[in-house]
N, C-alpha and C positions, 0 to 999 in steps of 0.2 A: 401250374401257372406258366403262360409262354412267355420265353426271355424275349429282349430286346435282341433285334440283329447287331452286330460290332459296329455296322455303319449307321447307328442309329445312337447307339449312345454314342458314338465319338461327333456325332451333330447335337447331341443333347448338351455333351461336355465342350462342344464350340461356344455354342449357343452360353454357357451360361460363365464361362471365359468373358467372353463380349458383354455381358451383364455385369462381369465384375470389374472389367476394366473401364464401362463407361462411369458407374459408381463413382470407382478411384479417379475419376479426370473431375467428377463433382467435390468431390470433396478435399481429396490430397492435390491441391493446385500450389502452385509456385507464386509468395507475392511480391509484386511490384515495391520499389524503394517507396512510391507514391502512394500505392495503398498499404504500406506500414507506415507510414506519415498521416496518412488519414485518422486511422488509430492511435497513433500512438499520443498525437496534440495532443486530444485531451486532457492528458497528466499533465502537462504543462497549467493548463488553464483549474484542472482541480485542484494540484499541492497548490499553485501560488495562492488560491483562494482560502484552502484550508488551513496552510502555513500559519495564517492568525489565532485560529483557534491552538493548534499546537504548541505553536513559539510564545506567544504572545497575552494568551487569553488571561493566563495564570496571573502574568505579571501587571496587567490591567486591572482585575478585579483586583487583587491586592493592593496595589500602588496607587491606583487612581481613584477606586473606588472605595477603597477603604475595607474592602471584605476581609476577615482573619485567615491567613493560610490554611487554618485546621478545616474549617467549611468550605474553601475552593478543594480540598484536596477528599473532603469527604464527598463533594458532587462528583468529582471527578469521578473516586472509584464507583458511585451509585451507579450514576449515568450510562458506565460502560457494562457494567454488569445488566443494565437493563436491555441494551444494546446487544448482549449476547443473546436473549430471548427474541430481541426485534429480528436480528440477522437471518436467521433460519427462517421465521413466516415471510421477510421478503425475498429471500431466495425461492422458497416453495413458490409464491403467488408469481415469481416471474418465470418459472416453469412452469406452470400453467397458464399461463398468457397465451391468446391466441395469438397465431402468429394473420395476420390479413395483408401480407404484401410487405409490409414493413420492421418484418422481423419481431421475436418477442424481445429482445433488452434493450434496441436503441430507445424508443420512448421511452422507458422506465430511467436512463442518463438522460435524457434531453430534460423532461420536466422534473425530475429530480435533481438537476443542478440548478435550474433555476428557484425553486424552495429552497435549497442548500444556501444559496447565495443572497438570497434576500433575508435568513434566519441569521446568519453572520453578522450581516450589517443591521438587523435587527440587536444583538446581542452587543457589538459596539456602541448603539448608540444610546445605552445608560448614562444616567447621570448622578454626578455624583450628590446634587442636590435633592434627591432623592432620599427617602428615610431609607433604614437600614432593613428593615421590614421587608418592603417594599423590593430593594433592589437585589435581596435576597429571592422574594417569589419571582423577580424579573430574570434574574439568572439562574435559576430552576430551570423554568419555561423554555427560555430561549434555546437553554444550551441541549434541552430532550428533542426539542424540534430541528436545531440543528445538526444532532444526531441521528433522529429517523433521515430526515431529509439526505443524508452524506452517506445513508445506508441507500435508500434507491437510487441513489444515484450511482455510485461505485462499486456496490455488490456487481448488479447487474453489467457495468463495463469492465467488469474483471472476466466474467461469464464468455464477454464476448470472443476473448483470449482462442477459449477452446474451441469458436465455432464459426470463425474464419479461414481455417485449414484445418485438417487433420494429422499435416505432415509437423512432425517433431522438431525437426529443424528449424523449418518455417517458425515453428510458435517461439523457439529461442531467440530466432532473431526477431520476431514481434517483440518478443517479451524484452528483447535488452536495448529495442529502439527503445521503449515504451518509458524503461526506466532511465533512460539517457534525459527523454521529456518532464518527468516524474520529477527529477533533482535539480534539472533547470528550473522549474517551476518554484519549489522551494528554495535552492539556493539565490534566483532571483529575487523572491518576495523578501528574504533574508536580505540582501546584499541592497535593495531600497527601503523596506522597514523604519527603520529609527533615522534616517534623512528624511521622511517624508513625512514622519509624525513630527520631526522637530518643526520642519518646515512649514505644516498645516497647522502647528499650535501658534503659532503666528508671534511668538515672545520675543526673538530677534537674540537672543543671547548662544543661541547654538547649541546650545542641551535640554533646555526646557522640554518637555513634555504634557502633553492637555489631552483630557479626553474628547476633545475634536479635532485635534492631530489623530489620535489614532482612527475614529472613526472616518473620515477623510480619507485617509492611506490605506484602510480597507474596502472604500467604494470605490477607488483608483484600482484597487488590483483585482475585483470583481468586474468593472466595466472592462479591460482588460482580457482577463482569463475567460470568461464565462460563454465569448464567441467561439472559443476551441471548443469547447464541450458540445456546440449545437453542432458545432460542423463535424466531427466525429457519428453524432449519432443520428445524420442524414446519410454521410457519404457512405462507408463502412458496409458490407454485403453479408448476412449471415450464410452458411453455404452445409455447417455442419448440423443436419437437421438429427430431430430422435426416432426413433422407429416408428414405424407408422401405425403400427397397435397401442401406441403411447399415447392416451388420450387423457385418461387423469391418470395420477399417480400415487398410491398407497403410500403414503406416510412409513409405513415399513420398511418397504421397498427403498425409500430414498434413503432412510437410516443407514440401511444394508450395504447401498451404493458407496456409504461413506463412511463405518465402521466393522464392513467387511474389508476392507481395503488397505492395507500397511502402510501404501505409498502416501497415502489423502493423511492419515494419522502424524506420519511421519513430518510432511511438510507444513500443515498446521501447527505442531508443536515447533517447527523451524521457525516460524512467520510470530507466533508468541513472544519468540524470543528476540526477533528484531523488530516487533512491536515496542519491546518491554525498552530495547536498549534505543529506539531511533528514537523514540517518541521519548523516553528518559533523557538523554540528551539535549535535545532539540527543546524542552522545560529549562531545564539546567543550564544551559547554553548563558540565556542572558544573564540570569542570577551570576554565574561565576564568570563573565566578563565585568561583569557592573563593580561587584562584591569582592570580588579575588585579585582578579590582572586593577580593581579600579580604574576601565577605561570601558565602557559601554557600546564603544563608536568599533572595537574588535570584533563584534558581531558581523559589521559589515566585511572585513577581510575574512572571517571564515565563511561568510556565505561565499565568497567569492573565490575560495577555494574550495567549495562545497561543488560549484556550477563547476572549477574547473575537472574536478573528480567526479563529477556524474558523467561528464562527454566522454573524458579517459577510461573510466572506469567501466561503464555499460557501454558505452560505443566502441572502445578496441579490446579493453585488457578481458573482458567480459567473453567476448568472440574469441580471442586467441585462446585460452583460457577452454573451451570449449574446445577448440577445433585441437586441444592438445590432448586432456583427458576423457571427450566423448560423454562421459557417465557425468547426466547433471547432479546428481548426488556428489560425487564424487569432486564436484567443479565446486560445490559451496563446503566443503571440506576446507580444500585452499584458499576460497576467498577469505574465509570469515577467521581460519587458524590465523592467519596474516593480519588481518583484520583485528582481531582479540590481541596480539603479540604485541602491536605495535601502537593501540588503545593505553596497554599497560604501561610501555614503556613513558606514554607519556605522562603519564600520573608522576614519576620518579624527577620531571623534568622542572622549569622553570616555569610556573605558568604564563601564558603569554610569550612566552620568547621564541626566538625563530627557530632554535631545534623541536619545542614544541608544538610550534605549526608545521614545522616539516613530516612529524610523526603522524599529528592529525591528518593531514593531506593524504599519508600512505594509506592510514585507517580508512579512510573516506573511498579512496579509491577502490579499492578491496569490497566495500561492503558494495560498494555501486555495482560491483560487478559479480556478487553473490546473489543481491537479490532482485535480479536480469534471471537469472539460471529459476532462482526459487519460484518466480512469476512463469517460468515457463513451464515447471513441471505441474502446475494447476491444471493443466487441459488434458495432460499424460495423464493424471489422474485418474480425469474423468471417463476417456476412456478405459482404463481398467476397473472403474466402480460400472460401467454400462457391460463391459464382460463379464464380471462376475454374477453379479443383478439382474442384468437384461432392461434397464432403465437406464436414459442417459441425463440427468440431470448437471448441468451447468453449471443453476443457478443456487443451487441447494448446497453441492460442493465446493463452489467458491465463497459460499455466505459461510462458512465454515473456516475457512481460512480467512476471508473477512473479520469473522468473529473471532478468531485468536490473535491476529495484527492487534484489533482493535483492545480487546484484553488485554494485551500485552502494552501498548499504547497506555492503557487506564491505569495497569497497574503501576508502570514506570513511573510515568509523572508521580503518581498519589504516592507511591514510597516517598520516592526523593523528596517531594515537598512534606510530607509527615514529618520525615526524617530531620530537614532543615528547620521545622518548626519545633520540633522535640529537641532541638539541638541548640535553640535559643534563638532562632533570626526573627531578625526586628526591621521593617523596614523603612528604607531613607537614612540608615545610618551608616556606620562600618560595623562590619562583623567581626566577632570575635574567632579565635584559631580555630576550636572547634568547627563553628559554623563552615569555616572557607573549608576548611578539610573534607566536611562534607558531599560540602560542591565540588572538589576535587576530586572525591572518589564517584559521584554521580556523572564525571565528567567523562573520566578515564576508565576507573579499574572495573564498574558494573559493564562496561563495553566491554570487555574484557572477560568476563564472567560468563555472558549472555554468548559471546562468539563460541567459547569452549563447549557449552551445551550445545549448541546447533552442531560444531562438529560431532560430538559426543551422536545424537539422534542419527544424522547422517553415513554413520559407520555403518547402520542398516540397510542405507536404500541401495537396492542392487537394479532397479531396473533400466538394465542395458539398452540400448539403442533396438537392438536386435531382437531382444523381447520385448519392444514397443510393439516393434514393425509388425511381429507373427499377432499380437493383440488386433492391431490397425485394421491388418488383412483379412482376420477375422469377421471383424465388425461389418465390413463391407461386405462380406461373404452372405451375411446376415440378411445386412439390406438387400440387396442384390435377389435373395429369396425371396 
């Protein structure tokens, strides 16, 4: 066989140089503050919508509606468990989405927030005049539809994470604008909540409570939130496409992409666990302000140190935090130990008192700025599930970590309210020691528990910066062929 002359491959190896550096200008781009703002709204406009469902839903159907805690807590865990099943078919079917100019996951946010958002205020707007029968199959319904619905809509904008740049950097700083937005959203919906149901139940005494205050205060923060959602998945540029032989995808092959993979294992069982503890919490929340401090209206000062630990938290402590230890593994190590430390400490404290919102706030701030890091390493992921695999699924790997959030979300509440219910609470009245103690450790020391295991997981993930980059450069190497 006749060789190549030397000045034929060193034009071949020009030639495919320039092929890989135009690649790298397609996909590894620098973004704009403006277009991480474009992105990142969204969470704003989805926690403050969602926030009801989280914070609030429990204590509605209980309180207002009259449903026993053992049946809101056994839907809860039903729903999410069925939800584990849902996650994965809409991750697959948004990977296989044709992509025709407009990307495959913006539409899948855009009209998946608007069903999200009309399922909510469908689900508020029970009554309690209703037979019990009845407002049982109503809260069935509502609440699987506003789970498929909250699944297309946010699988797929979590997706988007990885496929707006392939630079690693880049994605941390998406991913901790993202969560800056993320906790304004809910700490705002927190911080107007119970002023605006008292306000909309229209009784005039300043505490009352009606199930058309709440309904009310949840079509307020829907009209509201739900224009960031649209404007995210018009503006937003997908950029990080899959291979071009990638036309359907074997079921296998995705499996592969994401149980061949340590890193995708590793930060799902992360995401479980701040599932189990935000979303544990954030139930618990009003319970042991109402029940425990006996003052209801403290919800609004922790949301309001919630909003001021999301800006703190993922807008600076998050980045510094990063730019200090590099290794995002490494970075939710330190948020969440501090995080868990200082959760505990407040359990031991007064509840309600200012050293214990002092603690909370630290708590708060810690966690804002771990799961900035955790959101970003979802798209690192994926690349190394498309090195391994040779398939680059998105939306498969983030419905995965969707589905353990959201696990982790189902199981928190449904303990804590099991637990509270097994423990004697009755409500509309005062609780017995027991009971508060409960809510006191649902408050504090299960945060606490939940951060140790994330560290715990995290002693594993090693992947450096620098064996991002040789993956990254790979991949392009690939395309580029």
């Amino acid at each position: 066989m006749q060789r190549e002359s030397p000045s034929k491959q060193k034009e071949g190896e020009k030639a495919m140089s320039n092929i890989e550096k135009q690649a790298e200008l397609a996909t590894n781009i620098k973004l704009s503050f403006r277009q991480r703002i474009d992105y990142s709204i969204s969470e704003f406009g989805y926690n403050s919508i969602y926030y009801w469902i989280s914070a609030f839903m429990a204590v509605f159907l209980t309180d207002q509606m009259g449903i026993a805690a053992g049946a809101v807590s056994f839907l809860t865990l039903f729903v999410r468990i069925f939800d584990g099943i849902n996650d994965p078919i809409i991750g697959s079917m948004a990977d296989r989405s044709v992509d025709k100019g407009k990307g495959k996951y913006k539409p899948w946010v855009r009209w998946g927030a608007l069903a999200m958002s009309l399922s909510i205020i469908a689900l508020f707007a029970m009554q309690a005049s209703w037979s019990y029968t009845f407002k049982m199959i109503y809260m069935w319904v509502t609440y699987l539809l506003v789970t498929i619905f909250s699944t297309c809509c946010n699988m797929p904008f979590g997706a988007l994470n990885g496929v707006l740049t392939s630079d690693s950097g880049e994605r941390a700083k998406l991913s901790g604008l993202r969560m800056v937005f993320a906790n304004v959203g809910a700490s705002w919906a927190g911080l107007i909540a119970v002023p605006l149901i008292v306000f909309f139940s229209g009784v005039g005494d300043g505490t009352t409570q009606t199930p058309r205050g709440y309904l009310l205060a949840v079509i307020v923060c829907v009209v509201i939130g739900l224009p960031t959602l649209f404007w995210s998945s018009y503006k937003v540029k997908e950029v990080v496409k899959p291979p071009k032989h990638q036309v359907k995808i074997p079921m296998k092959k995705q499996f592969a992409a994401f149980f061949q993979n340590k890193y995708a294992i590793i930060i799902a069982l992360s995401f479980f666990m701040i599932g189990f503890c935000a979303y544990g919490k954030m139930t618990v929340m009003v319970f042991y302000f109402t029940y425990v401090c006996n003052n209801a209206a403290l919800v609004s000062i922790a949301a309001t140190l919630g909003l001021v630990a999301a800006i703190v938290g993922s807008g600076f402590v998050g980045s510094w935090v990063f730019s200090w230890l590099k290794n995002k593994g490494t970075c939710l190590i330190f948020c969440y130990g501090l995080s868990g430390l200082f959760a505990v400490i407040g359990y031991f404290l007064t509840p309600g008192s200012t050293l214990w919102f002092i603690t909370f706030a630290i708590s708060q701030v810690m966690h804002c700025a771990g799961i900035g890091h955790a959101y970003g390493i979802v798209g690192d992921t994926v690349d190394v599930g498309e090195y391994k695999s040779g398939v680059r699924v998105d939306g498969f790997i983030s419905s995965f970590v969707s589905l353990m959030m959201k696990a982790g979300g189902a199981v928190g509440p449904a303990v804590l309210i099991a637990w509270m219910g097994a423990a004697g609470y009755v409500p509309n009245v005062a609780q017995t020691a027991t009971v508060q103690n409960v809510m006191n450790i649902g408050m504090n020391l299960i945060t606490g528990l939940c951060c140790l295991l994330i560290v715990i997981f995290n002693l594993f993930f090693d992947l450096t910066p620098e064996k991002h980059e040789k993956i990254r450069l790979e991949l392009e190497r690939r395309r580029a062929e």
